[in-house]
C-alpha positions in Angstrom: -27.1 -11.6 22.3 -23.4 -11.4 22.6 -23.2 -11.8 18.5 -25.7 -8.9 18.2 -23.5 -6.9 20.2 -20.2 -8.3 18.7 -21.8 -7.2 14.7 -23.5 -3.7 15.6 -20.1 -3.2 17.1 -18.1 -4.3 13.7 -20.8 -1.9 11.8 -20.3 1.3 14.0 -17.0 0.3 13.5 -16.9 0.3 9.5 -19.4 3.3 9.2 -16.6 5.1 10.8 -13.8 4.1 8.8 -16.3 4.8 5.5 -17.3 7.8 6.7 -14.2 9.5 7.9 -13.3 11.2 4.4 -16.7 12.0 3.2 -17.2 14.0 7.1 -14.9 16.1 6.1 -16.5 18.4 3.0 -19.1 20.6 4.2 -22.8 19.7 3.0 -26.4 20.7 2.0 -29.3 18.9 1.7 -29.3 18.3 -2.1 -32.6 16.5 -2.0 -34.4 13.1 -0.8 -33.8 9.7 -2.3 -37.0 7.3 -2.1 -36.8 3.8 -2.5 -39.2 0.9 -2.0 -39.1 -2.7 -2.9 -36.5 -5.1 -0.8 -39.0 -8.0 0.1 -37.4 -11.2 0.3 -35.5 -13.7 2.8 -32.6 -13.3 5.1 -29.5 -15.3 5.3 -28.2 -15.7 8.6 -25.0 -14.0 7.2 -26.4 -11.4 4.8 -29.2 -10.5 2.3 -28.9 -9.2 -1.0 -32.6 -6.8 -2.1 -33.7 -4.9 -4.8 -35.5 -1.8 -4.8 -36.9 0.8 -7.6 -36.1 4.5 -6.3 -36.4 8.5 -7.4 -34.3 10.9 -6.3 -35.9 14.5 -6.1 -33.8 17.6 -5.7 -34.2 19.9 -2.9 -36.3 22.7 -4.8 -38.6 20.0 -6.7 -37.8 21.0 -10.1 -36.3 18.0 -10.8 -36.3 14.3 -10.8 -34.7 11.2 -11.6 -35.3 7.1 -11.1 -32.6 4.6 -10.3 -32.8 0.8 -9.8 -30.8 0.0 -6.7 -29.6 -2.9 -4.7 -28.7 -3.1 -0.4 -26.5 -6.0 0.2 -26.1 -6.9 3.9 -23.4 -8.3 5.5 -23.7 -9.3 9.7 -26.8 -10.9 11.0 -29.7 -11.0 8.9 -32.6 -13.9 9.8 -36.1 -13.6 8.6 -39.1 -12.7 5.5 -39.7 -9.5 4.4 -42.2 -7.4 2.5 -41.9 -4.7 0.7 -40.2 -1.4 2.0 -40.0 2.1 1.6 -36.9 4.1 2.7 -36.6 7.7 2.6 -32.9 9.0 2.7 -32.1 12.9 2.9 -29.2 13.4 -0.1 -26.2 15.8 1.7 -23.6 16.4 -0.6 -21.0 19.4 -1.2 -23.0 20.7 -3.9 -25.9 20.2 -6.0 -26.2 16.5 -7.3 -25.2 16.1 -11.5 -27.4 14.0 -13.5 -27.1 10.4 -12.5 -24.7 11.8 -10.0 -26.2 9.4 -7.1 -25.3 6.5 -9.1 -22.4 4.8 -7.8 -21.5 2.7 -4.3 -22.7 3.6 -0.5 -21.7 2.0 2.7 -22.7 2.0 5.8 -24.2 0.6 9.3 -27.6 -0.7 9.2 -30.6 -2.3 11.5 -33.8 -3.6 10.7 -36.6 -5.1 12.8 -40.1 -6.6 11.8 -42.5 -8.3 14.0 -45.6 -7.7 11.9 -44.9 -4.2 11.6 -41.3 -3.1 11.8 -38.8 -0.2 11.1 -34.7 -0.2 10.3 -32.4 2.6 9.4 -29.2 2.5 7.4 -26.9 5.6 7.6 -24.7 5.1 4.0 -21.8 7.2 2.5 -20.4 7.0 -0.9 -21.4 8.1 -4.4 -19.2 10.5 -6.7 -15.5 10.7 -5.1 -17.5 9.4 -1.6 -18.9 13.1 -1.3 -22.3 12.1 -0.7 -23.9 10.9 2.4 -27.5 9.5 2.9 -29.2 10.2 6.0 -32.2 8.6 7.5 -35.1 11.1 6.7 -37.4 8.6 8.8 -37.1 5.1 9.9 -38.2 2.8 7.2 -41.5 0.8 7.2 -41.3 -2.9 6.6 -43.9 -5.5 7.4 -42.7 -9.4 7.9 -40.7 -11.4 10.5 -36.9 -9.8 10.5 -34.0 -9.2 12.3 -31.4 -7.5 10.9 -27.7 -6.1 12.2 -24.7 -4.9 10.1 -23.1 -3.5 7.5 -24.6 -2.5 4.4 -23.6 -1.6 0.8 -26.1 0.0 -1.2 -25.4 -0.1 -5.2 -27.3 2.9 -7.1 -28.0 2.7 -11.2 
C-alpha cells in the first residue's frame, strides 16, 4: 500500500508541474475527444496501449479521427479489454484541423475487477494550450490496477 501511496503522490505531483502553464490561459469547452481500444497487459512498471479516437467539436458540425497511444509510467499490474474514454477538449479557442495532435500528460488511475473505471486528467497539445478533462470515468472490463503518470500521444 505504501508504493500506491508513494506513485499517486509522484503523479499529483507531475500533473502539477505539467499543468502549471497550460492553467493559466482561460478556456472553453472546444468539444469531446472519444477514444476506445487500450486492451492489453500491464507491466508492473508501465503499459504502453493503443486506441482509435474522434474528436467532435462543441457545435457538431465537425469531426475528425486520430490514432493515439497512453503510455503509463508508476504501477500498472493486470489484463485489459477494450476501453472507451470520453475526454471534454478545453482549449483557449476553437481547436485547428489536426490541432489535438500532439503530446498530453498527466495523472492517471485505473481499476478492473470484472467491471472497472479509471480516469486520466492530461495537458498538452498545441503550445500545451489544451487540457483534457474527464467527461465520465472510463469503462474497462478485465483484471487491473493501475496508478501514475500518463503520456498520451495523439496522430
Amino acid at each position: 500500500m505504501k508504493t500506491i501511496g508513494f506513485v499517486a503522490a509522484i503523479a499529483a505531483a507531475a500533473a502539477f508541474c505539467v499543468s502549471a502553464p497550460a492553467l493559466s490561459q482561460p478556456k472553453f469547452k472546444a468539444g469531446t475527444l472519444t477514444c476506445t481500444g487500450g486492451g492489453g497487459v500491464g507491466l508492473i512498471l508501465g503499459s504502453t496501449k493503443s486506441y482509435d479516437c474522434k474528436y467532435v467539436s462543441a457545435s457538431g458540425s465537425y469531426y475528425e479521427r486520430y490514432t493515439a497511444s497512453i503510455t503509463k509510467i508508476g504501477l500498472d499490474v493486470g489484463v485489459t479489454n477494450n476501453s472507451v474514454m470520453v475526454w471534454a477538449v478545453l482549449a483557449p479557442s476553437e481547436v485547428r484541423k489536426r490541432g489535438l495532435a500532439g503530446s498530453y500528460a498527466g495523472a492517471t488511475a485505473d481499476i478492473a475487477i470484472g467491471i472497472g473505471g479509471g480516469a486520466k486528467v492530461l495537458l498538452g497539445g498545441s503550445n500545451n494550450s489544451i487540457a483534457l478533462q474527464p467527461v465520465s470515468v472510463q469503462g474497462q472490463t478485465g483484471l487491473n490496477l493501475a496508478v501514475g503518470v500518463a503520456e498520451l500521444s495523439i496522430r
